[in-house]
C-alpha positions in Angstrom: 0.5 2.6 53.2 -1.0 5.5 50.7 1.6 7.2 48.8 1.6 11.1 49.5 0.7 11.7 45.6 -2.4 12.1 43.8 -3.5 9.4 41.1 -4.5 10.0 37.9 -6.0 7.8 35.2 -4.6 9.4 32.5 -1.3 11.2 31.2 -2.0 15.0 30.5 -5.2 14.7 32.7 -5.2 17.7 35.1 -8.1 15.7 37.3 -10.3 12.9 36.7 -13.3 11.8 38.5 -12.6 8.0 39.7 -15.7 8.1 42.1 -18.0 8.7 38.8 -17.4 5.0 37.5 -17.8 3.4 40.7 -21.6 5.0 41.3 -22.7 4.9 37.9 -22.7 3.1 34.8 -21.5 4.9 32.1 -23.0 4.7 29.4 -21.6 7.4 26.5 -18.7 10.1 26.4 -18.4 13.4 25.1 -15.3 15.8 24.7 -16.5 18.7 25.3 -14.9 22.8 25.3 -14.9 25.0 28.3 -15.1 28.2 29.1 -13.0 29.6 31.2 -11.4 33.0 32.5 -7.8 33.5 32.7 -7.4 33.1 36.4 -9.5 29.9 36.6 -6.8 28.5 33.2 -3.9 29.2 35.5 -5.3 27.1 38.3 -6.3 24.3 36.0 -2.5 24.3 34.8 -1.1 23.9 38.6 -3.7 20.9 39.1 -6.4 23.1 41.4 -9.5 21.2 40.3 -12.0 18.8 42.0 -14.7 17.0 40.3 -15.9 15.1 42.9 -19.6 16.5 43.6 -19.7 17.5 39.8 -22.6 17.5 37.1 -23.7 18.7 33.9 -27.1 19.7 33.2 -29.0 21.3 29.9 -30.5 24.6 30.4 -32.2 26.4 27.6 -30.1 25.3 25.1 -27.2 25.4 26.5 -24.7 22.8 28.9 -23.8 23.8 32.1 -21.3 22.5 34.7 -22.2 22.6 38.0 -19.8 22.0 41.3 -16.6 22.0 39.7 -14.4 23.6 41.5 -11.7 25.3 40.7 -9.7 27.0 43.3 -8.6 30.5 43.7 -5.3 31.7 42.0 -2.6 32.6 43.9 -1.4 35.8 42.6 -4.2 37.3 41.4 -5.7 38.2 44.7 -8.5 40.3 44.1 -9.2 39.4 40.5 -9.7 36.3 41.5 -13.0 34.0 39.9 -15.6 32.0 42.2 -14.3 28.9 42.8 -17.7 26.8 42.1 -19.4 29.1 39.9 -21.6 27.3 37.0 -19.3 27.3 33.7 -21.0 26.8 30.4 -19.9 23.3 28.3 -19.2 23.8 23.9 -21.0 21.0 22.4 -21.9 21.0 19.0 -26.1 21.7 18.6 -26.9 18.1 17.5 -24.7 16.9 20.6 -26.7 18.9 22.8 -30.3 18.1 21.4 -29.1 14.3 21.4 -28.3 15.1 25.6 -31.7 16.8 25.5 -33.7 13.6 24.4 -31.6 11.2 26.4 -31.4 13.2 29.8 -35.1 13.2 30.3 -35.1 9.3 30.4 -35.3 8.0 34.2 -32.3 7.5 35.9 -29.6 9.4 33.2 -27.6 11.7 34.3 -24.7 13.7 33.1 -21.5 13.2 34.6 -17.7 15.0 34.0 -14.9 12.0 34.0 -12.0 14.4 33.4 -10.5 17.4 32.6 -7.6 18.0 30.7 -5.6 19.8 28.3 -5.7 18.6 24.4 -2.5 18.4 22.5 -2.7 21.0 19.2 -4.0 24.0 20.9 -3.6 23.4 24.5 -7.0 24.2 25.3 -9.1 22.8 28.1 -11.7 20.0 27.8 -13.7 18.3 29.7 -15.0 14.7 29.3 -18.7 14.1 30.2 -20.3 11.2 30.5 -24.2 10.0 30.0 -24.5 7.7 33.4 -26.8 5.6 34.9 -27.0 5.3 38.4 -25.6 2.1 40.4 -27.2 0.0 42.8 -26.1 -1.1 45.6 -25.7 -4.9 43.9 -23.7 -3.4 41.4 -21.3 -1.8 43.5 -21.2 -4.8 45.8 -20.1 -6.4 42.3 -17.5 -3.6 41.1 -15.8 -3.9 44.5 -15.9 -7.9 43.8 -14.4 -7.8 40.9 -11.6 -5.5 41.8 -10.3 -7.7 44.5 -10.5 -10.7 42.2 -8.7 -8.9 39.7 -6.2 -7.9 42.7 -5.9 -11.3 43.6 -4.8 -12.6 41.1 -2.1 -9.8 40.2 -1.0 -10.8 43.0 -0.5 -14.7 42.7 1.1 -13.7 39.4 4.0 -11.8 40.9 4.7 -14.2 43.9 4.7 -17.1 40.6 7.2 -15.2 39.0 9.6 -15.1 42.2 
């Protein structure tokens, strides 16, 4: 049976997006600033974020997440933020124009893996990831390979008994 607890791929990740590695291939990762107001950093910190239907997308310049969604703080009632409203990405210029060139090829995408808190400043990032869509072969293939990989954990530890 499923634990009542969430799981997450990393320590210090406040959410990651386990769904974006099974339905794409990904292909390059970028740590990448946020910006954020207050109320939506005080949600992060209790763990109120879902990446889920997430993506990234270059507008005029500029990196945009889209779908995030962060949910309303508590006690700020009426100051509260939109939960899903667009928040702009810091990447450095040659970053973006790189994600520029690479985003107009067929089929790439830009993806958020996780979101977290770095160490020295304590300030929230979020990892994005250049992605190819899967096929339905491949995934047939990741699932595969999990089980096989399952399998055999699993002979191990009846071995050892």
């Amino acid at each position: 049976m499923a634990k009542g607890h969430k799981r997450k791929s990393a320590p210090g990740d406040v959410a990651s997006n386990r769904q974006a590695s099974f339905r794409f291939n990904l292909l390059e990762r970028y740590e990448c600033g946020i910006v954020l107001t207050g109320t939506e950093v005080k949600s992060l910190r209790e763990g109120g974020v879902q990446l889920k239907d997430a993506y990234a997308v270059v507008r005029d310049g500029e990196v945009w997440l889209m779908g995030m969604y962060i949910a309303p703080y508590g006690p700020a009632a009426r100051e509260n933020h939109d939960p899903e409203r667009p928040r702009k990405l810091l990447l450095r210029r040659a970053e973006i124009d790189r994600l520029v060139g690479r985003t107009h090829e067929k089929g790439l995408t830009l993806v958020p893996t996780r979101v977290y808190f770095s160490e020295p400043g304590s300030r929230a990032k979020v990892e994005i990831a250049l992605a190819r869509g899967k096929d339905v072969y491949d995934k047939r293939e990741t699932i595969r390979k999990r089980e096989v990989a399952r399998e055999i954990q699993r002979e191990l530890r009846e071995a050892r008994r």
